[in-house]
N, C-alpha and C positions, 0 to 999 in steps of 0.2 A: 760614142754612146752605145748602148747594150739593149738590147731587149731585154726585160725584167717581169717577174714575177710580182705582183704588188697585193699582200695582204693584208685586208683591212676586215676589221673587227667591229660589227655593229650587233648595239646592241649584247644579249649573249650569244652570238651567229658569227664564224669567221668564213670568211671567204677569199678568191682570189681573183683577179683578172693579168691573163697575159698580155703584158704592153707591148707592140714593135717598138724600135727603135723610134720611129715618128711619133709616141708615145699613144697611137689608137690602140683600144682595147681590139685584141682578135678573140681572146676567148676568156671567157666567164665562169668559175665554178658554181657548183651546186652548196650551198649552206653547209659546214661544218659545227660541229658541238664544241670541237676543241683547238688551239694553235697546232697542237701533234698532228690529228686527223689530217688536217687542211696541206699540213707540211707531207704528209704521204700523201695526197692527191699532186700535189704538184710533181713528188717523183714518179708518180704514177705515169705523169702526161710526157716527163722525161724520158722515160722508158718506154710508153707504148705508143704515142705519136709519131718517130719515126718510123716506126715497122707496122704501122697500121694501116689499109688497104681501105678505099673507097667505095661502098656502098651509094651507089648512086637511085637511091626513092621516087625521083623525077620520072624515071624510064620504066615503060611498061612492062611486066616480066624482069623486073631489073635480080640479077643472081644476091642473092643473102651471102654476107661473108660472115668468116667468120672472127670472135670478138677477139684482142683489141681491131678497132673499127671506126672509122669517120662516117657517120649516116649524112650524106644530103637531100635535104626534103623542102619542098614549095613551102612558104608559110603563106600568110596573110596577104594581099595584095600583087598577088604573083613574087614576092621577094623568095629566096633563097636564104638559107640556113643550114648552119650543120650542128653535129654532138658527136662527143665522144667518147666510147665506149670503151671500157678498160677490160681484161681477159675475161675476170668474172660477167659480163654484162652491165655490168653497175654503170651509172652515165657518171663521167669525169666533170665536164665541162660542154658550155656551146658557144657556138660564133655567134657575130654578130647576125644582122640581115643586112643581104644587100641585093641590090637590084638585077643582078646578072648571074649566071651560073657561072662562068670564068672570073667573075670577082671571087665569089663563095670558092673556086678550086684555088686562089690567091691565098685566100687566107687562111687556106688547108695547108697549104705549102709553105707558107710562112709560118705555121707552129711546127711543122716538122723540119723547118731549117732553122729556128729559132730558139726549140724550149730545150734541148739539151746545157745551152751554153745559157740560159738565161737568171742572172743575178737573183737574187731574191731579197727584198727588200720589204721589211713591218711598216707600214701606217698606223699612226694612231687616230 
């Protein structure tokens, strides 16, 4: 079984989530207007998730990289999250929350081992 891309179309809104193989969502896109749009974000995360560097938000003084970019940032409840940043700055997609910062670099690492090879597949 494959990690996959899964686009699903609500509404007139399309969007994506990358599935692992275990089939958990790791990351989320942002609302698309069209199947095209949404189909270029996914190459997007193709091409700029591996070679994209860690911005870690949690740390005092933390260094600004620069975009493509993984920002990690506290959300709600002390959880962890991230987003991703494609050349332009434009946000790609974000992770889930999870409870630890070594989860959250988990699921960093799993879209950059992952979305190169990963199938893509339309829901209706």
């Amino acid at each position: 079984m494959a990690s996959k891309f899964v686009i699903v179309k609500i509404d007139d809104q399309v969007r994506f989530h990358l599935k692992a193989v275990n089939g958990e969502i790791i990351l989320s896109s942002q609302p698309y207007a069209s199947l095209a749009s949404c189909k270029k974000g996914i190459e997007s995360i193709r091409v700029n998730a591996p070679i994209a560097p860690i911005e870690d938000q949690t740390i005092e003084g933390f260094t600004t990289e620069k975009n493509p970019k993984f920002e990690v940032y506290e959300y709600r409840n002390g959880d962890y999250r991230f987003r991703l940043k494609a050349r332009n700055g434009e946000l790609i997609g974000t992770g889930d929350r999870y409870k630890s910062k070594a989860g959250c670099q988990n699921g960093i690492d799993s879209i950059k081992k992952n979305s190169v090879e990963a199938i893509i597949v339309e829901e209706e």
